[in-house]
C-alpha positions as CSV (number, residue, x, y, z in Angstrom):
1,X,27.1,142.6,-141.3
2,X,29.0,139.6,-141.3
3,X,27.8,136.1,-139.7
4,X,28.7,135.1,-136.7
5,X,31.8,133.8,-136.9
6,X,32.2,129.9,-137.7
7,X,28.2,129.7,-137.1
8,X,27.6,125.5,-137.8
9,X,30.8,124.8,-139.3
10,X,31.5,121.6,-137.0
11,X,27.8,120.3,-138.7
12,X,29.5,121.3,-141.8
13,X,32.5,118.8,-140.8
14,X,30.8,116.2,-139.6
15,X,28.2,116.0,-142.9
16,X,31.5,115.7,-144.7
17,X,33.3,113.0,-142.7
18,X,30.0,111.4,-142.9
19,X,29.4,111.6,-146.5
20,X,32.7,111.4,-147.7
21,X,33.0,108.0,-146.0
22,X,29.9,106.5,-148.0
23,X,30.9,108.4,-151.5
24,X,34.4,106.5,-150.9
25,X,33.0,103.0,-150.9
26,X,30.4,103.5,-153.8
27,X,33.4,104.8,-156.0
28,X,34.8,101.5,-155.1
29,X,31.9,99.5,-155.4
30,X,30.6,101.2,-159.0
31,X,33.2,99.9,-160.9
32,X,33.2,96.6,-159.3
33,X,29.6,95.9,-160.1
34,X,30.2,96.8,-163.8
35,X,33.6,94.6,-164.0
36,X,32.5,91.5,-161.5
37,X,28.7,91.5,-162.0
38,X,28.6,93.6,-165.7
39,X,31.3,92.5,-167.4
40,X,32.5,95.1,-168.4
41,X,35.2,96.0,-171.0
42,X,37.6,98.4,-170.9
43,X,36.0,101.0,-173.3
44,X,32.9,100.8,-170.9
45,X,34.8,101.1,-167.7
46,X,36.2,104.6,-169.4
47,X,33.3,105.7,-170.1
48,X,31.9,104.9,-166.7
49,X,34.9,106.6,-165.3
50,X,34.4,110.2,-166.7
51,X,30.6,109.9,-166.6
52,X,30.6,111.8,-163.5
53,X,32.9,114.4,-165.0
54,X,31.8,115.4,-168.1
55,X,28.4,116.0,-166.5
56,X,29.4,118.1,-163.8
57,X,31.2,120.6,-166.3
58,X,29.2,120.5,-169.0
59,X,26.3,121.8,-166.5
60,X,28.6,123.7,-163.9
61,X,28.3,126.6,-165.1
62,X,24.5,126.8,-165.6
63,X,24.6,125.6,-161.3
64,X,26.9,128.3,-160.8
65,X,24.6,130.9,-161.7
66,X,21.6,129.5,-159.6
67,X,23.3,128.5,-156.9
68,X,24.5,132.2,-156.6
69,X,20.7,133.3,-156.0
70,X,19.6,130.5,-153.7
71,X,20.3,129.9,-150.1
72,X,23.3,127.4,-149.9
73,X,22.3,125.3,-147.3
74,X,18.9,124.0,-148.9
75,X,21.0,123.5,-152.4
76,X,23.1,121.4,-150.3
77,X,20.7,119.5,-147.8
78,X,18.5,118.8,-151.4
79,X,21.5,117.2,-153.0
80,X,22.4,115.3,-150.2
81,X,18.9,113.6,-150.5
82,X,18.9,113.8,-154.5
83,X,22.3,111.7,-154.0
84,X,20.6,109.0,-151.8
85,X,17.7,108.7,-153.7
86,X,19.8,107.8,-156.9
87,X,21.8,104.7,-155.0
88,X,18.4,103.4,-153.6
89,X,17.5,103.1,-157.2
90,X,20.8,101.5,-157.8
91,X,20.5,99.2,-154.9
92,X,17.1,98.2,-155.9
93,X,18.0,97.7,-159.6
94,X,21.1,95.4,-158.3
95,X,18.6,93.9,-155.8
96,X,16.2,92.7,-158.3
97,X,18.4,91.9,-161.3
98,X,17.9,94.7,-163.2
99,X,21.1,96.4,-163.0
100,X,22.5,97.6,-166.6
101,X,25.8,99.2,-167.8
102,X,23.8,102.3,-169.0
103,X,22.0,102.4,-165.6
104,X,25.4,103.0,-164.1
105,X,26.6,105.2,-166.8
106,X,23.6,107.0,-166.0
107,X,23.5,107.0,-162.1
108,X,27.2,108.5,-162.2
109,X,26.4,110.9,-164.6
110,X,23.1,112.3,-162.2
111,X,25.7,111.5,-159.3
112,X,28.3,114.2,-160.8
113,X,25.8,116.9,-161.6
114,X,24.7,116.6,-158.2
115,X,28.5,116.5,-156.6
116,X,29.1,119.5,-158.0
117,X,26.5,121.4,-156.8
118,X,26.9,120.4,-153.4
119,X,30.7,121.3,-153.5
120,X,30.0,124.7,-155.2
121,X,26.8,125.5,-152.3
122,X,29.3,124.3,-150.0
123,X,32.2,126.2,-150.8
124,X,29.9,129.4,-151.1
125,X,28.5,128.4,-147.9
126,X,32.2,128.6,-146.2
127,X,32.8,132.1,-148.1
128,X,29.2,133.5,-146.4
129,X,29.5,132.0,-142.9
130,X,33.3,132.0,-142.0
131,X,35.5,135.6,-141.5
132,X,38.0,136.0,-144.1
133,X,41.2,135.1,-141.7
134,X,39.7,131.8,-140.4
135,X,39.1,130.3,-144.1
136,X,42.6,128.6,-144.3
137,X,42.2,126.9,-140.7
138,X,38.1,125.8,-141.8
139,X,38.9,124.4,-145.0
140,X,42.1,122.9,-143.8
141,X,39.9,121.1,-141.4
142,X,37.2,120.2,-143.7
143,X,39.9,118.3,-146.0
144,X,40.9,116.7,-142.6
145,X,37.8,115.0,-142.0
146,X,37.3,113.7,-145.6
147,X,41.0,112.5,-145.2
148,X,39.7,110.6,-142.4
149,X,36.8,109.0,-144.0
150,X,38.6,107.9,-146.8
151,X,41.4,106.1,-145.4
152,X,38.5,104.2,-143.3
153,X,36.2,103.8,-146.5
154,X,39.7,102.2,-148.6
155,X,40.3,100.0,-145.6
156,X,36.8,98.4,-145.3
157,X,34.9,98.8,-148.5
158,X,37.1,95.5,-150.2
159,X,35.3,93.1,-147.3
160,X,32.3,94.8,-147.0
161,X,31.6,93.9,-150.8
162,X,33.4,90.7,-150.5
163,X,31.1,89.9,-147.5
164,X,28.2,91.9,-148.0
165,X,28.1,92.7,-151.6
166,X,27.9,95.9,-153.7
167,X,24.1,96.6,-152.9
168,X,25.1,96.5,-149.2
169,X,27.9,99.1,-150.3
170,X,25.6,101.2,-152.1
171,X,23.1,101.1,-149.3
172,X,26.0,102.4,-146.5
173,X,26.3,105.1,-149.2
174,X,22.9,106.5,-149.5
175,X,22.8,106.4,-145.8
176,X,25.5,108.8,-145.1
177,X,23.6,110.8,-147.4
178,X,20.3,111.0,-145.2
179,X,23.0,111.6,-142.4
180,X,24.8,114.4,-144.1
181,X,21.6,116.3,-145.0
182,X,20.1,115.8,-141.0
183,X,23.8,117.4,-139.6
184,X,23.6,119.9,-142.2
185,X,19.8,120.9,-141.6
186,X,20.8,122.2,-138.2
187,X,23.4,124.7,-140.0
188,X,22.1,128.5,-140.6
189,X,21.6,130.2,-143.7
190,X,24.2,133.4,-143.2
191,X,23.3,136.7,-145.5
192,X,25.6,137.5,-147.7
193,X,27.7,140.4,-147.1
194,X,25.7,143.2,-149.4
195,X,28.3,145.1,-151.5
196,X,29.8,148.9,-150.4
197,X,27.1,150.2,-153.2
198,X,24.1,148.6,-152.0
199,X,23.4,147.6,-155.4
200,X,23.8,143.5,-155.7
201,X,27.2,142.7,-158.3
202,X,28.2,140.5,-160.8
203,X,24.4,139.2,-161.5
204,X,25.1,137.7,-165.4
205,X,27.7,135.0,-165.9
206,X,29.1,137.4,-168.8
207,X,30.3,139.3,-165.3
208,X,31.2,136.6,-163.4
209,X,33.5,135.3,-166.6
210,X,35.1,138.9,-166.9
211,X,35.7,138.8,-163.2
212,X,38.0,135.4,-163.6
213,X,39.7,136.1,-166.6
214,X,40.2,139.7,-166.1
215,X,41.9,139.1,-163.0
216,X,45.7,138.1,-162.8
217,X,45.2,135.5,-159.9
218,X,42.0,134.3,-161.0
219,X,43.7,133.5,-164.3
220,X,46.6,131.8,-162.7
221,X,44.4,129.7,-160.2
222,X,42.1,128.4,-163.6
223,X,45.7,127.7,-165.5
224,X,46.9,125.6,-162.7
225,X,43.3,123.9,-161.9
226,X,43.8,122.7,-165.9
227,X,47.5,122.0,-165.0
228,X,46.2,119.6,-162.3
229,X,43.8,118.2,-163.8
230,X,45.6,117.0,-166.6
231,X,48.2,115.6,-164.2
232,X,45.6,113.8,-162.6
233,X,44.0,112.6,-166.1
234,X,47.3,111.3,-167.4
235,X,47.5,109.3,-164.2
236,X,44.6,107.5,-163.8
237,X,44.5,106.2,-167.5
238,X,48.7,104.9,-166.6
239,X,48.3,104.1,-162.7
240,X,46.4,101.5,-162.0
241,X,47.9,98.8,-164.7
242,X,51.4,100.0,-163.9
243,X,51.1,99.2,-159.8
244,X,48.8,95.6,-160.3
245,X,50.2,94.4,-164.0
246,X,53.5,95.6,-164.6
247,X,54.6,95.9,-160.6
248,X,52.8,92.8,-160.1
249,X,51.2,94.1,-156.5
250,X,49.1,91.9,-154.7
251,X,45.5,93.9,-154.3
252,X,45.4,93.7,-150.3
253,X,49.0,95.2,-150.2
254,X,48.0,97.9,-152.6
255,X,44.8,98.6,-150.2
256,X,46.8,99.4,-147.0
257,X,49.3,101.4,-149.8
258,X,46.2,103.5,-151.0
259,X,44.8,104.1,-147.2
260,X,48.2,106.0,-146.8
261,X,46.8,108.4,-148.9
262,X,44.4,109.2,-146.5
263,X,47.1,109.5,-144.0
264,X,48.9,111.9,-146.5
265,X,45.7,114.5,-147.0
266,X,45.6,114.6,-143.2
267,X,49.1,115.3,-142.8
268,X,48.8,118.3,-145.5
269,X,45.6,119.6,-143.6
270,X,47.7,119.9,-140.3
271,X,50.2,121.9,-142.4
272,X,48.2,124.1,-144.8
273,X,47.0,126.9,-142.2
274,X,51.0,127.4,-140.4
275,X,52.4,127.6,-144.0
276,X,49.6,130.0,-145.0
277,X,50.0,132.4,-142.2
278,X,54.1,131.8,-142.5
279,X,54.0,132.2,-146.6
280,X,51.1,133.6,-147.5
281,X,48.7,131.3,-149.4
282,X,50.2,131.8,-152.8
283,X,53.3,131.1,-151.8
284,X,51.9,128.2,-149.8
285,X,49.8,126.5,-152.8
286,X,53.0,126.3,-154.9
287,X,55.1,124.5,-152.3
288,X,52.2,122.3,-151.9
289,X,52.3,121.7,-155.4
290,X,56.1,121.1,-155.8
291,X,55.7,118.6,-152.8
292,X,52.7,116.7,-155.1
293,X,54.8,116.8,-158.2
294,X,57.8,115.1,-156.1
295,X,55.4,112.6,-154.8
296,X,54.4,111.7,-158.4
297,X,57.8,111.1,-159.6
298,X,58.0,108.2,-156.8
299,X,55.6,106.3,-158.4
300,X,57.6,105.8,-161.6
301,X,60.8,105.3,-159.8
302,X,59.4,102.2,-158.1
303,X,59.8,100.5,-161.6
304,X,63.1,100.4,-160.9
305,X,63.8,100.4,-157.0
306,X,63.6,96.6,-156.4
307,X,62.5,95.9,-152.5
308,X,61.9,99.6,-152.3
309,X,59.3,99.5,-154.3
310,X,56.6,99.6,-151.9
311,X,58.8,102.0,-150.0
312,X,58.3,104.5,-152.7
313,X,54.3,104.1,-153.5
314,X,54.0,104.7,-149.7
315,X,56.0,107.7,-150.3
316,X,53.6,109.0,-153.1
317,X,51.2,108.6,-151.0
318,X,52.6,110.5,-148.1
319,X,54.2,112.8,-149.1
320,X,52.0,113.6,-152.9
321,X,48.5,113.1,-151.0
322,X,49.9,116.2,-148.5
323,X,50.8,118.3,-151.5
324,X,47.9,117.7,-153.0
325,X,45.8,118.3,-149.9
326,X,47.7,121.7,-149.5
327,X,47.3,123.3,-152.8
328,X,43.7,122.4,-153.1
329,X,43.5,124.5,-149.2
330,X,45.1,127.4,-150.2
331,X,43.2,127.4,-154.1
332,X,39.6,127.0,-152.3
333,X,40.8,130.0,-149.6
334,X,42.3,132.1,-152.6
335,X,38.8,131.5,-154.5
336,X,37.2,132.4,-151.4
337,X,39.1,135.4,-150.4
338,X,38.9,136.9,-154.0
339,X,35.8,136.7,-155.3
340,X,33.0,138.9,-153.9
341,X,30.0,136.2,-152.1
342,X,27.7,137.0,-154.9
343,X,29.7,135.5,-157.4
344,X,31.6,133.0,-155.6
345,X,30.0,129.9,-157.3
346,X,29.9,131.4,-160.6
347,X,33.8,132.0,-160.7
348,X,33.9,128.6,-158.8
349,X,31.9,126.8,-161.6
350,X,33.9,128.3,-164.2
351,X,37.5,127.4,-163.0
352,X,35.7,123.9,-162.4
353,X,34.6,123.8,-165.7
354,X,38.0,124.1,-167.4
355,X,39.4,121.5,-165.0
356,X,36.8,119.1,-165.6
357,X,37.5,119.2,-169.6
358,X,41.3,118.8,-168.6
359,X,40.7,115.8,-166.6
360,X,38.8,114.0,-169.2
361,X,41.2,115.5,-171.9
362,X,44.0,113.8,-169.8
363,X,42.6,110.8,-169.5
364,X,41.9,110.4,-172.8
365,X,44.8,111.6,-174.3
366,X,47.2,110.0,-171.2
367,X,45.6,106.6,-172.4
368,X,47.0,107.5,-175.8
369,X,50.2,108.5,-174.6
370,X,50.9,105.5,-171.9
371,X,50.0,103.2,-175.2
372,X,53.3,104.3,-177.2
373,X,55.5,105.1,-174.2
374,X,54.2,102.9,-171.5
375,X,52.4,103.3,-168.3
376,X,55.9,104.4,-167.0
377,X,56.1,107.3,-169.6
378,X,52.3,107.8,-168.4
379,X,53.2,108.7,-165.1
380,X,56.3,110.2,-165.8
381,X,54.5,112.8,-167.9
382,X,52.1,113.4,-165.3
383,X,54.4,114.2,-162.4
384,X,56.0,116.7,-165.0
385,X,52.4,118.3,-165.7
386,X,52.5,118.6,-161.7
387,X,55.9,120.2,-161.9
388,X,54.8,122.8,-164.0
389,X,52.1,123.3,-162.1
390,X,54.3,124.5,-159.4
391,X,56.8,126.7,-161.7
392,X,53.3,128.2,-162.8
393,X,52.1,129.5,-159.2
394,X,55.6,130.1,-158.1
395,X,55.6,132.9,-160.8
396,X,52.4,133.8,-160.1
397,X,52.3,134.1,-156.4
398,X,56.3,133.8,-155.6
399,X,56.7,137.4,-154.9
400,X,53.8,138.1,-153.3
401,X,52.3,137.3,-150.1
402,X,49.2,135.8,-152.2
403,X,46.7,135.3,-148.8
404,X,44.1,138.4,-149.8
405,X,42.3,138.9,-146.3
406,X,39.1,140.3,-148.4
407,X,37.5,140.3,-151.4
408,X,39.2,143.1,-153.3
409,X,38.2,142.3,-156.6
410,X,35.5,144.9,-158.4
């Protein structure tokens, strides 16, 4: 029998808000300790940037089949400590001058490895302990609250280090941690719902990798997680120097431009669920998509907008931020809805996987790319990855309702 319905979620919500906030600032404060304290150049800061990514795919998939047998609340509740522990050793190395490039190299790498194995428990979690019509509204509600925290981690994080410094960053970080496992210790462990045959399914990752790619949706939701990813690649290698060097933006204007994004996420939450139930989640993923791939174009069409400039990145972050917000909804409900419990974080971890490689393969090649053709070019390339993104689930999903109410997949 199925849990009952929605048992601990608002823990669930409130571990993210309070996590998310904390994660927010140390992503800020990492790479200032390595430029303002380190030094570092920009071959270093790259590295330091995918760290966390290349180590969460490369060992995904491994996580995915052992997070499948375990219970998902203790694989999260133990990352949430593992995380804290690793920026208490940061803090401390900081603290007493021992702090070193490869520390942090190594510190994200740990951090990602452990990010993702919360996030697959977590999404597993959701799939066990919410009914199969409620998923959209949960995990529209979930990305609310980490919307929430991260416009309020953008807006503070730049004086706490200016007043505080980066350990005290760090240290605000590893204590949401503590604060997310505690909410999420009081959250049940729900049974998975057995199979029809009473035997347990999909037990190999051979399966779970037959499941994904033998499915057509499944197959269309890993091509557009690449799709994304690549988008997302291209842009962060381009965006960066093309709003502070080549726009010339002061960095406190840009802050209050990036907490819009924030703004943006939480706007997309509030509209996920209606355009699910109205659409069908499909249907709904590749609006949200064409609305992200719109929001990307702004960004290169500041270069030539004049006063409108800021105007426009506000727009990206609007209006792109929701988009983005929405499609990852209705991908994590899709994942949910299709995939039987048992081999929810396997499939999870291999869609993952893929769009981890594409994310560092963007980057690095977008870095290539934005070095002949300009950051503009850069971005531009990116917001057409985006759009084809959205032709790709509008053919997948377009003609369909796309919002599977169980998990029909054998």
């Amino acid at each position: 029998m199925r849990p009952a319905p929605d048992a601990g979620f608002g823990h669930v919500i409130a571990a993210e808000v309070v996590s998310n906030f904390g994660s927010m600032m140390s992503r800020i404060a990492i790479p200032w300790l390595a430029v303002l304290t380190l030094g570092a150049n920009p071959w270093q800061m790259g590295l330091l940037a995918v760290a966390d990514r290349l180590a969460g795919a490369l060992t995904a998939l491994a996580m995915g089949i052992a997070i499948d047998r375990l219970p998902k609340r203790s694989v999260m509740v133990r990352a949430d400590v593992a995380r804290s522990l690793l920026l208490a050793l940061l803090a401390l190395a900081a603290t007493t001058g021992r702090l070193s490039f490869a520390l942090l190299v190594v510190v994200a790498a740990a951090g990602g490895v452990l990010d993702m194995a919360f996030e697959l428990a977590r999404s597993a979690w959701i799939a066990q302990a919410v009914p199969a019509p409620a998923l959209s509204q949960r995990n529209a509600q979930l990305s609310a609250g980490a919307a929430i925290s991260e416009s309020l981690a953008f807006a503070i994080t730049g004086v706490v280090f200016q007043w505080l410094g980066g350990v005290a960053a760090l240290l605000v970080d590893g204590l949401s941690y503590l604060a997310s496992a505690l909410l999420l210790r009081r959250v049940g462990e729900p049974e998975p719902e057995p199979p029809a045959d009473g035997n347990r399914r999909h037990t190999t990752l051979a399966e779970a990798l037959r499941l994904m790619l033998g499915h057509p949706a499944l197959r269309a939701l890993a091509a557009l997680d690449v799709l994304v990813a690549l988008s997302a690649g291209v842009g962060v290698s381009s965006y960066m120097i093309y709003v502070s060097r080549d726009l010339a933006l002061s960095t406190g204007l840009l802050g209050l431009v990036f907490a819009l994004g924030g703004a943006g996420s939480a706007i997309g939450a509030a509209l996920a669920p209606r355009a699910g139930r109205r659409l069908g989640h499909g249907r709904a993923l590749a609006w949200g998509l064409a609305a992200a791939a719109l929001g990307s174009a702004l960004v290169p069409l500041a270069g030539s907008a004049g006063a409108g400039v800021v105007l426009l990145l506000a727009a990206h972050q609007l209006v792109g931020d929701a988009g983005q917000t929405g499609y990852a909804i209705h991908d994590r409900t899709l994942r949910q809805t299709l995939v039987p419990s048992d081999a929810l974080a396997r499939v999870d971890a291999a869609i993952r996987t893929l769009g981890q490689c594409a994310l560092v393969a963007g980057a690095l090649g977008g870095g290539a790319f934005a070095t002949g053709y300009g950051t503009r070019g850069g971005l531009w390339l990116s917001a057409a990855l985006l759009a084809a993104a959205a032709l790709l689930a509008w053919a997948a999903f377009g003609h369909t309702a796309g919002s599977a109410e169980s998990r029909s997949i054998d």
